[in-house]
C-alpha positions in Angstrom: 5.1 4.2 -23.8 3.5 4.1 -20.9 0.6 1.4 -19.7 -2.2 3.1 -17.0 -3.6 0.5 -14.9 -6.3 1.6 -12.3 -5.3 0.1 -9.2 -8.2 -0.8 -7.0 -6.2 -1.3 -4.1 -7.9 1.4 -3.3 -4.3 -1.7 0.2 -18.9 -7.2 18.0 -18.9 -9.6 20.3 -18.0 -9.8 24.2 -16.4 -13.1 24.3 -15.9 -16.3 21.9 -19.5 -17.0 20.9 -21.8 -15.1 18.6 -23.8 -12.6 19.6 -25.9 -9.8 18.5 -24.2 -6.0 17.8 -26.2 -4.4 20.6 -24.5 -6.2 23.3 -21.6 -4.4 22.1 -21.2 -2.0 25.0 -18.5 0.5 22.8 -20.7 0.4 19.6 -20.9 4.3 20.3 -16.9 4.8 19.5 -18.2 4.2 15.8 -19.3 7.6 15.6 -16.4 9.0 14.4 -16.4 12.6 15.0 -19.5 12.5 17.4 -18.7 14.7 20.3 -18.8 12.6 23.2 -16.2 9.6 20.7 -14.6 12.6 19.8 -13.9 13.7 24.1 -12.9 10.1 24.8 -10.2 10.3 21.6 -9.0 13.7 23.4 -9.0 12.5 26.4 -6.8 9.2 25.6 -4.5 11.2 23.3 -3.8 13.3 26.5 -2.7 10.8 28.9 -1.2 8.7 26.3 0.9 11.4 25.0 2.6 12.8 28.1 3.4 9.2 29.4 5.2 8.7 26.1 6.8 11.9 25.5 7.7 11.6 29.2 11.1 9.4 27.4 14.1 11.4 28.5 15.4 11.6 24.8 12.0 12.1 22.9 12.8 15.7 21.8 15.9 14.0 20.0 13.8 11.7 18.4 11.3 14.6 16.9 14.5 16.2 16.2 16.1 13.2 14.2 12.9 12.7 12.5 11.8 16.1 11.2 16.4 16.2 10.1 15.2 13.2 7.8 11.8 14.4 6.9 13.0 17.5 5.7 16.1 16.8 4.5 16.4 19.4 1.5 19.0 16.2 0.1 16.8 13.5 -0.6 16.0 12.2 -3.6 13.0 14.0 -5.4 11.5 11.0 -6.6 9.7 12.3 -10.5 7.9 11.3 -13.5 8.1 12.3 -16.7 5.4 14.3 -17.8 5.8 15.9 -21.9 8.8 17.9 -21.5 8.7 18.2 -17.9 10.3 16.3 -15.0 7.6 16.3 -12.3 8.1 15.9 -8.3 6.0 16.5 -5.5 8.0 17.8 -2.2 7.2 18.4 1.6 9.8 20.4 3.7 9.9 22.4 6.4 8.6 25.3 4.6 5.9 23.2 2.4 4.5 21.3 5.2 1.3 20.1 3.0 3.7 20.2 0.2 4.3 21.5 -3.9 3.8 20.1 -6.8 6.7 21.3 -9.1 8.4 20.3 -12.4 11.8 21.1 -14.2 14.0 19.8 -17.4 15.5 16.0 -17.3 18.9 18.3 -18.4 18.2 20.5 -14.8 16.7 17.5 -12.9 19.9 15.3 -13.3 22.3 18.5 -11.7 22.9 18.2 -7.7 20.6 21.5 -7.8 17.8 21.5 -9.9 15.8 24.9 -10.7 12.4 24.3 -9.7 9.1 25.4 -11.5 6.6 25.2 -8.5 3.0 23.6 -10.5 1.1 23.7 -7.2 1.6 24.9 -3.8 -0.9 23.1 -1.3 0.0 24.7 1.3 -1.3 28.1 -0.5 -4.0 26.6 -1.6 -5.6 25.7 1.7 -4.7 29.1 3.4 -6.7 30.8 0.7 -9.3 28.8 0.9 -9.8 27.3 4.7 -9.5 23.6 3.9 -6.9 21.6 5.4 -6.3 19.7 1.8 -3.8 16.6 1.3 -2.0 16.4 -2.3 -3.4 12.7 -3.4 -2.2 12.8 -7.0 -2.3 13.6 -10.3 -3.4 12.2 -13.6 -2.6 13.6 -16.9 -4.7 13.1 -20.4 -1.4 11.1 -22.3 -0.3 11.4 -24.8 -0.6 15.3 -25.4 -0.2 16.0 -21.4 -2.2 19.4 -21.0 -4.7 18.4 -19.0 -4.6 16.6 -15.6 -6.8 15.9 -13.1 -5.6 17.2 -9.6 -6.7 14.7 -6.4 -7.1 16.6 -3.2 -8.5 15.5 0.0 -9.6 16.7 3.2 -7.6 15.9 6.1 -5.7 13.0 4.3 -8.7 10.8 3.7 -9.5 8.4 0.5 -12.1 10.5 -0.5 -11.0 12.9 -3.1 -12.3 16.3 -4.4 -11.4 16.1 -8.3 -10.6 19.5 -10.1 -8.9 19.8 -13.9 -5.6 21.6 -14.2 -4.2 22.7 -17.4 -0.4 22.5 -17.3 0.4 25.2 -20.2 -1.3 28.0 -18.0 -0.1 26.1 -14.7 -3.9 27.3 -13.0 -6.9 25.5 -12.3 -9.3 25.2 -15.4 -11.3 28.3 -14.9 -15.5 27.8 -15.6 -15.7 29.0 -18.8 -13.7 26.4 -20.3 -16.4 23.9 -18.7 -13.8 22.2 -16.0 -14.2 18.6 -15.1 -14.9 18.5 -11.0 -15.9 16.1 -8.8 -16.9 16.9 -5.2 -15.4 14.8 -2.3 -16.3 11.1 -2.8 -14.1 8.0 -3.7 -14.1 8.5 -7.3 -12.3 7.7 -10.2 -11.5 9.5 -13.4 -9.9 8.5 -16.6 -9.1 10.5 -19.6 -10.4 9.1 -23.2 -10.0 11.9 -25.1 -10.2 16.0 -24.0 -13.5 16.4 -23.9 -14.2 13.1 -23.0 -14.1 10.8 -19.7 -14.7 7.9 -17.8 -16.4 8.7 -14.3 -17.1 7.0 -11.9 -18.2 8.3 -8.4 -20.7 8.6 -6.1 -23.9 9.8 -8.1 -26.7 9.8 -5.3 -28.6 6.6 -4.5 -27.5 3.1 -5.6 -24.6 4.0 -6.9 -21.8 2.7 -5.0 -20.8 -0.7 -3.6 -21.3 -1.8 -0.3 -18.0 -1.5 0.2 -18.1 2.2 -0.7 -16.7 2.5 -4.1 -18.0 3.2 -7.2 -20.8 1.2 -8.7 -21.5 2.3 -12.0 -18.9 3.6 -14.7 -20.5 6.4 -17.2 -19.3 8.3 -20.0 -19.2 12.0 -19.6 -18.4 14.7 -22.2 -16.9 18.5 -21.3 -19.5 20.7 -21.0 -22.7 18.6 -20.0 -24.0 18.4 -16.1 -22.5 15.1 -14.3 -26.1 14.1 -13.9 -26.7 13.7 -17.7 -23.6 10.9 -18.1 -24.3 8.0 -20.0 -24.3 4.8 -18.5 -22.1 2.7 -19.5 -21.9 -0.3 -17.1 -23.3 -0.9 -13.4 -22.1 -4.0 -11.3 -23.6 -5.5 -8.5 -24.0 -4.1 -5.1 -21.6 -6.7 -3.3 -18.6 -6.3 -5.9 -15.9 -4.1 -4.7 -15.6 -1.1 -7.2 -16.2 -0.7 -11.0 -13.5 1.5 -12.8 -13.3 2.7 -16.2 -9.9 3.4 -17.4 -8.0 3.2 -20.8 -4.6 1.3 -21.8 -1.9 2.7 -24.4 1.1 0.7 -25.9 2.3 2.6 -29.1 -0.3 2.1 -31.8 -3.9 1.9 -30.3 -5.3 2.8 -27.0 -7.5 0.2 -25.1 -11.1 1.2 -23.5 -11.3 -1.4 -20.5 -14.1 -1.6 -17.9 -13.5 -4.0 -15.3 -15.8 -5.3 -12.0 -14.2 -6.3 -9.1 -16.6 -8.8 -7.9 -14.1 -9.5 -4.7 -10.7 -8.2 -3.8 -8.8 -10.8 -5.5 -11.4 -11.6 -8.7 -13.1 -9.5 -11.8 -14.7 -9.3 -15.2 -13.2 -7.2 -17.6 -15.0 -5.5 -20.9 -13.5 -3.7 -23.8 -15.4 -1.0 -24.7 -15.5 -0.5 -28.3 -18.5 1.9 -30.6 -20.7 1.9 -27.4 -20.8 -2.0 -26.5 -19.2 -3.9 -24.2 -17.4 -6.9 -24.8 -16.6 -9.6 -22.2 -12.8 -11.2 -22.0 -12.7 -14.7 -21.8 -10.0 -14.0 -18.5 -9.7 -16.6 -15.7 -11.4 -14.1 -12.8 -8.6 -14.4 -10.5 -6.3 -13.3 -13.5 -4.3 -9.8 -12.5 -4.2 -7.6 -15.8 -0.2 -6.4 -16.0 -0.2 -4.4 -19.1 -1.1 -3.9 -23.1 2.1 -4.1 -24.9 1.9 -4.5 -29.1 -1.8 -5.1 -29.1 -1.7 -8.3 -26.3 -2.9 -8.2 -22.9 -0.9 -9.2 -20.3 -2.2 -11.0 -17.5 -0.6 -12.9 -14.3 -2.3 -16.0 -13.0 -3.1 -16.5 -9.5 -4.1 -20.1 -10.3 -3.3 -22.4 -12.3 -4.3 -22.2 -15.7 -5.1 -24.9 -18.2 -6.4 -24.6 -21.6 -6.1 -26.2 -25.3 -4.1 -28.9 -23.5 -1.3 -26.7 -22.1 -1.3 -26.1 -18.5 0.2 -22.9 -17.1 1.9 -22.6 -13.4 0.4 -20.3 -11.2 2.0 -17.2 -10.5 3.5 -17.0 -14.6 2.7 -14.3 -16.9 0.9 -15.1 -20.1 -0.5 -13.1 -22.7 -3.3 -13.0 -25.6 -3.4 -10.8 -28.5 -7.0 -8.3 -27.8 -8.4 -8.8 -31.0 -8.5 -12.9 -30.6 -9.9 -12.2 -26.6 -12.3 -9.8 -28.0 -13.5 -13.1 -30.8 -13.5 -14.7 -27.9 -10.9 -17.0 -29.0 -7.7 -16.9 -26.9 -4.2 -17.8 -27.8 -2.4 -17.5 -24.5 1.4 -18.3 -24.6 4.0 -17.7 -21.8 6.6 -14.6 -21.3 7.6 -16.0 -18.0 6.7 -18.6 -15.2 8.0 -18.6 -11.1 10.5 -20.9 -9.4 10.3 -22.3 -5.9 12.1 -19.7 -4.8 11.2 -16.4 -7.5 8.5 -14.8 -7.5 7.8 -12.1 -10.1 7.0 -8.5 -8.5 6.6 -6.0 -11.1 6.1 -6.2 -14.8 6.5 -3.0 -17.1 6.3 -2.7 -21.0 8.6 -0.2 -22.6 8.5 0.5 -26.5 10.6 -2.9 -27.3 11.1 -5.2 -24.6 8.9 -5.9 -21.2 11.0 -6.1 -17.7 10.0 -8.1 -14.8 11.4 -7.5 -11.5 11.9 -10.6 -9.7 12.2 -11.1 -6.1 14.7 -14.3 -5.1 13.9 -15.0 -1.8 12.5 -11.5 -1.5 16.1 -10.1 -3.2 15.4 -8.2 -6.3 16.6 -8.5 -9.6 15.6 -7.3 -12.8 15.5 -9.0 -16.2 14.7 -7.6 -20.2 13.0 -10.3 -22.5 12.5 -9.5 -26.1 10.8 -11.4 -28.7 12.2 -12.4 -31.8 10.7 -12.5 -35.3 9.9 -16.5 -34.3 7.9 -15.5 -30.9 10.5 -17.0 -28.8 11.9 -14.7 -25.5 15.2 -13.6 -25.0 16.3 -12.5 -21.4 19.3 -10.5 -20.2 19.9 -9.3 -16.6 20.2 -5.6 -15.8 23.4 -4.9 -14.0 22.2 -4.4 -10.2 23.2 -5.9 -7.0 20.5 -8.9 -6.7 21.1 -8.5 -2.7 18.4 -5.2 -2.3 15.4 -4.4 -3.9 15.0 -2.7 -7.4 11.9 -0.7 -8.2 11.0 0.1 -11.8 8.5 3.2 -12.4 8.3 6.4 -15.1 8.3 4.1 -18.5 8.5 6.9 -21.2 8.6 4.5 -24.5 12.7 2.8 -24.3 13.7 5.4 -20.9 12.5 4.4 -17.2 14.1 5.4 -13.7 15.4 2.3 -11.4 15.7 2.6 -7.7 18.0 0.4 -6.0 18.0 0.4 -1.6 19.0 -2.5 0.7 18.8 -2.1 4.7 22.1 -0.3 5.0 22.3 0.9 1.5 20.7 4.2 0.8 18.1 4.7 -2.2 20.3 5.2 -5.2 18.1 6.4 -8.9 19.4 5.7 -12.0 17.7 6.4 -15.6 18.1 3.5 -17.2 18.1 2.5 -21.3 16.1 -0.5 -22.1 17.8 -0.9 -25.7 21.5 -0.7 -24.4 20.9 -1.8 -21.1 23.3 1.0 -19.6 22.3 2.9 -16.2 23.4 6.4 -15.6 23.1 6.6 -11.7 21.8 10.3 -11.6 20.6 10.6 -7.6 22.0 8.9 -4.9 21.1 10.0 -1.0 23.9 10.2 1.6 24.2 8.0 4.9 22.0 9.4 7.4 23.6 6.8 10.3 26.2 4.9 11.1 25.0 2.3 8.9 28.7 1.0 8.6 28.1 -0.5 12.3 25.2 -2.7 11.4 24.9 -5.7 9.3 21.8 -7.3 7.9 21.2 -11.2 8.2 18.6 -13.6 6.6 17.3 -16.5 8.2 14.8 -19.3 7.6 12.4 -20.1 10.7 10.4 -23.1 10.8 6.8 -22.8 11.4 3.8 -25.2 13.1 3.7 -27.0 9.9 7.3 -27.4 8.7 7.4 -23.8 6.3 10.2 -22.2 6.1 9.7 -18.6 6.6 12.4 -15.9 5.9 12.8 -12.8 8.0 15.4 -10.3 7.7 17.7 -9.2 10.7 19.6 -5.5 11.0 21.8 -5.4 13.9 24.9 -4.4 15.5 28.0 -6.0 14.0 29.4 -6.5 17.6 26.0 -7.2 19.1 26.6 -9.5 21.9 23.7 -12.7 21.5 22.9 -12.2 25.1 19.1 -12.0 24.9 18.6 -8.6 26.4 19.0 -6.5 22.7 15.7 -4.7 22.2 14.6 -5.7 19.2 11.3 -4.8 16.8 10.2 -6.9 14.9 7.6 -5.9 11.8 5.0 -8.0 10.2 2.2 -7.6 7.2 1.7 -10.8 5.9 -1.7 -10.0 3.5 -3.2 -9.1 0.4 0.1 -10.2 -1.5 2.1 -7.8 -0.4 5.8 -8.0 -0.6 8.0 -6.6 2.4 11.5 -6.0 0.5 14.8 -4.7 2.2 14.7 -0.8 2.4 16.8 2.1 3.6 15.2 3.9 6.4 17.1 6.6 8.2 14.3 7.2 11.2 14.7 3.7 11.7 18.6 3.8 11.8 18.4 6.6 13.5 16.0 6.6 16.3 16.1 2.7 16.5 19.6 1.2 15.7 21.4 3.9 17.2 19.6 3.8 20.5 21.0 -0.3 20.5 18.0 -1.7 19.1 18.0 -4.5 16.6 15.4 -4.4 13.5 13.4 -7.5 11.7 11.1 -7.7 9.1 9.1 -10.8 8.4 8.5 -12.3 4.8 5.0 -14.5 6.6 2.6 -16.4 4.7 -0.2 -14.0 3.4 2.2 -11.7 1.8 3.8 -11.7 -1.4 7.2 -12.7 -1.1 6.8 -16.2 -3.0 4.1 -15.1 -5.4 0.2 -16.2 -5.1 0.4 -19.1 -3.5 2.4 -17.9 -0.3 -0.5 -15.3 0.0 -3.2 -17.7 -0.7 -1.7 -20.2 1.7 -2.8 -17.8 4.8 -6.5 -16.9 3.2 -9.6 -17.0 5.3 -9.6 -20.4 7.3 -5.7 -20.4 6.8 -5.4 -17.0 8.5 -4.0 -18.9 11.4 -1.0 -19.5 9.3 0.4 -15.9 9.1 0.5 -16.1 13.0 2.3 -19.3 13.4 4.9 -17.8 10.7 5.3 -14.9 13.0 5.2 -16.8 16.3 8.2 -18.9 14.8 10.4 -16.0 14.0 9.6 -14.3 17.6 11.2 -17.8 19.1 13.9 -18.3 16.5 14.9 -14.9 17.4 15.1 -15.8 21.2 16.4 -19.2 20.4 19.2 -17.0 18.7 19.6 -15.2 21.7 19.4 -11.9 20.0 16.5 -11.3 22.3 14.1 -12.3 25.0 10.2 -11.9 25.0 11.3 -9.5 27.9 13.0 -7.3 25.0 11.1 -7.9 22.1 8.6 -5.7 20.4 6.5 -6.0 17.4 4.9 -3.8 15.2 2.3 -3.4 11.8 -0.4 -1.4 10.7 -3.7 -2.0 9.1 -3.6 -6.1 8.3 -0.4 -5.8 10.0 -2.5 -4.2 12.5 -4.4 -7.2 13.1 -1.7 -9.5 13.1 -0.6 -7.4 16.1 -3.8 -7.8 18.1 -4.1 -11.6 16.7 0.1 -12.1 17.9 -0.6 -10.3 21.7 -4.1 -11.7 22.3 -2.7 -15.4 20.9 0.9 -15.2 22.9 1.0 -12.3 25.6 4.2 -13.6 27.2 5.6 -14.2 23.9 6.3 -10.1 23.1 7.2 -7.1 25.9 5.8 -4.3 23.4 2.8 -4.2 20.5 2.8 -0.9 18.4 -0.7 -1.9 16.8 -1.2 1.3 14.0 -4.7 1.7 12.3 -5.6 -1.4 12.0 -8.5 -4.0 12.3 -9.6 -5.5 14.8 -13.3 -6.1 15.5 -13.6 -8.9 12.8 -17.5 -9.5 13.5 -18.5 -6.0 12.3 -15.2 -5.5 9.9 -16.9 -5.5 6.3 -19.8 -3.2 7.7 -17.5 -0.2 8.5 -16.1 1.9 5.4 -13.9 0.2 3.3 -14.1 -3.4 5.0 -16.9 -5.2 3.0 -13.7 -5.5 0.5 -11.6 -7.7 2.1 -14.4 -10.5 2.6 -12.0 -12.0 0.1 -9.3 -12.3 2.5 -10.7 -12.8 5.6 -14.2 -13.9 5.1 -18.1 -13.2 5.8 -19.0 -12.7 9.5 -22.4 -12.6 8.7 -21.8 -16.4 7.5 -22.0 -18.7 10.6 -19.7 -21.1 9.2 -17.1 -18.6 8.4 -17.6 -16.5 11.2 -16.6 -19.7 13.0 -13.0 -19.4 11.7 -12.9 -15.7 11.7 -13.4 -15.3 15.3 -10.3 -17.6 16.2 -7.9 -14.4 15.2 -10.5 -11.6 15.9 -8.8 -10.3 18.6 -11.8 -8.1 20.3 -13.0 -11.4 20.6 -10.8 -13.0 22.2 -9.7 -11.0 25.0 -9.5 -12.5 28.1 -9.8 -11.7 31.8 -7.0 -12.5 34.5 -4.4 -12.8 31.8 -1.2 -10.3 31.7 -1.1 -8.5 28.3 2.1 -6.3 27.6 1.0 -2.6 27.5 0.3 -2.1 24.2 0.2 1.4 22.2 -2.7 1.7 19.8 -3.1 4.4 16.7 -5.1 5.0 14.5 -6.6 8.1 12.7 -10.1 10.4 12.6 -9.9 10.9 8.7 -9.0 7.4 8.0 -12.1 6.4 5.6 -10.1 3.0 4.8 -9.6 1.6 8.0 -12.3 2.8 10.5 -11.0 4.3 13.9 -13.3 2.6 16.1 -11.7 -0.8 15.8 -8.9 0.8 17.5 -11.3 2.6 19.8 -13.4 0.1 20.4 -10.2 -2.2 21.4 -8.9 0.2 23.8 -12.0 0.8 25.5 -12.6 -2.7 26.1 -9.0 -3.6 27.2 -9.6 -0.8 29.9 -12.5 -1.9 31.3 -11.0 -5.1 31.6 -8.2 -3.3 33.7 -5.9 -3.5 30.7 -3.1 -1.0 31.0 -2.9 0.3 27.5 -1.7 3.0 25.3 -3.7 5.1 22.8 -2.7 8.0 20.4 -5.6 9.3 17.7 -4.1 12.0 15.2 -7.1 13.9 13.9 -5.6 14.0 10.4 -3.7 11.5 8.3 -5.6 9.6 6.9 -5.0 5.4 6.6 -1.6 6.7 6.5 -1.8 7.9 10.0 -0.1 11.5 9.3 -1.1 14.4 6.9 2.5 16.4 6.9 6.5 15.9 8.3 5.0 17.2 11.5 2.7 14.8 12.4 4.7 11.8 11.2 8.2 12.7 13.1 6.1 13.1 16.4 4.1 9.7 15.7 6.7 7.5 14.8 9.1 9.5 18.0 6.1 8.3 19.7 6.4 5.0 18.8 10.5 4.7 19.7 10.1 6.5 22.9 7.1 3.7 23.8 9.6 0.9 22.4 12.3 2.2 24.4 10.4 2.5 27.6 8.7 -1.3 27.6 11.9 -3.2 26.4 14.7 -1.7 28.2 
């Protein structure tokens, strides 16, 4: 079986008061690929760059990078396409990368022959563009046709072409292709010859945050400009999707309208009409597993005199949602300390993943004849994190990784509950030196916040270890232990120490640990990560002297919110593509989305709050700043480069020493190929290395 839900994570001032956008003397840094931004960004990445790469050992960082990058013996992560194992694979020979497939028989051998599908790399030689494999989406259950996802550059826009996967070729014209020109579209298959589109079909038809607007129905054969309407949301809402639902007897038309980032209406579309689903709005839709929607609440939720907690999992059959009468009963409900991460429906049971106190473990309920659950735990260590992915009806793959332990894959049975561990990468460093610690800080208002430490067994507490400590701490998002050789490699090894903090905003605890650091409560997330910078130097593991922090995108503001808040509190910031200006935020690209986090600057009384952590607001002169190393990217449509720019530009006319590295490619994710992220993230080590030794 397998459930398709689109994600639609699709994841200025001078001074304190408010003041109008021309006074903003950088406002020219918006123009992304203008010529005279696009001198400056040059200029910058030139001075930046040979400070940085200046680092005695950087070579050996680039080295140790592109060894782990390209490592031919890492696990080719797959899904299970019809008859096919698929895997998509960047080396140093497929730099952009291929798209290839083989047997599950061939797959599970140390050696697997490979079919190549697609070769990107090819693909843009032949035809000029520098493209960035974004995906693929095939037409379930007969898995002939897919929809390829290409982009230029690495960006979230997407050129859309059809590939047929018996001929292993593009759809050629005169089998009337589905293709989409570069936009931020979505497609979803209803039947061959039919889809849901939506995209960007000339005026008034995407959101003012840049996604589509309006959903349509469009049949093979007909001109994109003759699909028929189905539904068309409101100019503020986030996106409108499309998109259909399987379990193993009926497939599910949904249309949902994200009004915000964190609410939505959702329609079944059944004979041409839309019908509304009596859903709280802040309701997540998990999955459609014998004919009942699955939904997790991200409030509480009371109705026909029960009350459910937030953060449990209920479900309705369709048919009494769609009458408009719901039956909601519960599968499973959080604890004080679990929180439920990931939910997947195989042909007889559903599995949650839980995270206990952000260690993972992962549970199978059934339902008896009566409706009542049963629950048995799978047998993995509940001290790393578990990741569930490729259902195919009772067959799924579960990864298993910890700090020191690397990513293991097993296929895993969901009737007898027995895993066949088929993958399992090497050591890549000296892991066997290292030990990873958690610990509770106490923050401003008496939370305790868990943070993870990775450090030397024999590390001496004598506050002059270099350590980095990472941060996210938004839009519900979990950061779990992981195995990562660059960082054991390029950080550990050089006698650095590692943390990653679990802050208000994020996931860890379910809803209400992200809502608790919302909008007006933003100010939480900081004081969580101000309390486990001093718990860490009340430790003695470091000093503010040694101690560096890094994050990207949210996690890129909390970086310029934690230096501009507490500059003697940190002795290096690696602040990567993130935001930054928070007065002109939701008017560039993608940021009119997260209003629902952080708020409306165009509303005095929020903007009243927001400028408190908007830290190209709060800048000030005479005060010593650590020298901090900005990134960001040109083709990153998500997160728009200026705020870094912008940022930069400002500190330096301030006489701010600071750091700035622009990679023309990449994308939100800040590289496009192996290449570009070995020498990034050597960049950031060698920087890390110079301030906090």
């Amino acid at each position: 079986m397998r459930n398709k839900i689109l994600s639609l994570c699709l994841f200025a001032a001078i001074g304190s008061t408010t003041v109008g956008a021309e006074e903003d003397k950088y406002l020219w840094l918006e123009d992304v690929e203008g010529a005279k931004s696009m001198e400056w960004v040059k200029q910058q990445n030139a001075s930046s760059a040979e400070e940085i790469k200046a680092y005695e050992g950087f070579d050996n960082l680039v080295t140790n990078s592109l060894t782990i990058l390209n490592n031919k013996e890492r696990i080719p992560y797959a899904e299970r396409i019809g008859d096919y194992v698929y895997n998509f694979w960047k080396d140093e020979n497929h730099v952009r990368g291929i798209y290839r497939r083989t047997t599950m028989a061939e797959y599970k051998k140390d050696q697997p022959k490979w079919e190549t599908v697609l070769d990107v790399d090819k693909l843009g030689a032949v035809e000029g563009v520098n493209w960035v494999y974004k995906g693929i989406n095939c037409r379930y259950p007969s898995n002939d046709r897919c929809f390829v996802y290409l982009s230029r550059g690495g960006a979230d826009a997407i050129e859309v072409r059809e590939f047929d996967l018996n001929t292993l070729e593009f759809v050629n014209e005169s089998q009337q292709p589905y293709f989409l020109k570069e936009a931020k579209s979505n497609l979803s298959w209803i039947d061959k010859d039919t889809v849901f589109v939506g995209t960007d079909f000339g005026d008034n038809s995407m959101t003012d945050s840049g996604y589509p607007k309006v959903v349509k129905l469009w049949k093979r054969g007909t001109p994109l400009s003759e699909a028929k309407t189905v539904f068309s949301g409101e100019q503020s809402s986030v996106a409108v999707s499309g998109y259909v639902l399987f379990d193993e007897t009926k497939p599910l038309q949904l249309v949902t309208e994200a009004s915000t980032f964190y609410t939505a209406d959702h329609y079944v579309y059944r004979n041409g009409e839309l019908i509304a689903l009596p859903l709280p709005k802040d309701a997540e839709l998990k999955g459609y597993f014998n004919q009942e929607l699955y939904i997790e609440l991200k409030s509480e939720l009371k109705v026909a005199g029960h009350t459910f907690k937030q953060g449990s999992i209920v479900y309705s059959p369709v048919e009494k949602l769609i009458a408009q009468k719901p039956d909601f009963k519960l599968l499973v409900e959080p604890t004080a300390t679990a929180s439920i991460s990931q939910v997947e429906f195989t042909e007889s049971a559903v599995f949650v993943t839980w995270l206990e106190d952000v260690k993972g473990k992962l549970v199978r309920y059934t339902q008896a004849k009566d409706g009542q659950w049963k629950s048995m735990q799978a047998p993995f260590d509940a001290n790393g994190t578990i990741s569930v992915f490729d259902v195919v009806r009772d067959k799924f793959f579960v990864n298993y990784t910890s700090f020191l332990e690397p990513s293991s894959l097993y296929s895993f049975n969901a009737v007898t509950m027995k895993a066949e561990k088929i993958k399992g990468m090497k050591q890549q460093f000296a892991a066997d030196k290292f030990e990873t610690k958690q610990y509770f800080a106490t923050s401003k208002d008496g939370t305790k916040v868990p943070y993870f430490v990775v450090m030397a067994k024999d590390l001496k507490r004598n506050g002059k270890n270099p350590t980095l400590l990472y941060g996210y701490g938004g839009f519900e998002v979990a950061l779990r232990p992981s195995y990562s050789a660059t960082i054991g490699k390029n950080w550990l090894e050089q006698g650095g120490v590692y943390v990653l903090a679990n802050i208000r905003g994020g996931g860890e605890y379910g809803p209400a640990w992200h809502q608790a650091a919302l909008k007006q409560n933003r100010h939480k997330a900081y004081e969580d990560f101000e309390a486990i910078a001093e718990d860490l130097i009340n430790k003695n593991i470091t000093s503010s002297q040694h101690l560096g922090i890094q994050g990207g995108s949210n996690g890129g503001l909390l970086m310029g919110a934690a230096f501009t808040r507490r500059p003697e509190l940190y002795g290096a910031v690696v602040c990567q593509v993130p935001l930054l200006d928070m007065k002109r935020y939701n008017k560039l690209l993608a940021g009119a989305s997260w209003m629902g986090e952080y708020g409306n600057p165009d509303i005095p009384e929020q903007w009243d709050y927001i400028k408190t952590f908007s830290p190209y607001h709060n800048l000030k002169s005479n005060t010593k700043y650590p020298k901090v190393f900005f990134t960001t990217s040109t083709r990153d449509d998500r997160v728009h480069p200026a705020h870094a720019r912008k940022m930069v530009a400002k500190m330096e006319g301030m006489g701010i020493d600071v750091l700035y590295y622009e990679n023309i490619e990449g994308g939100h994710a800040g590289a496009a190929d192996n290449n570009q992220a070995a020498e990034l993230s050597s960049m950031v080590y060698a920087y890390l290395m110079q301030q906090l030794k």
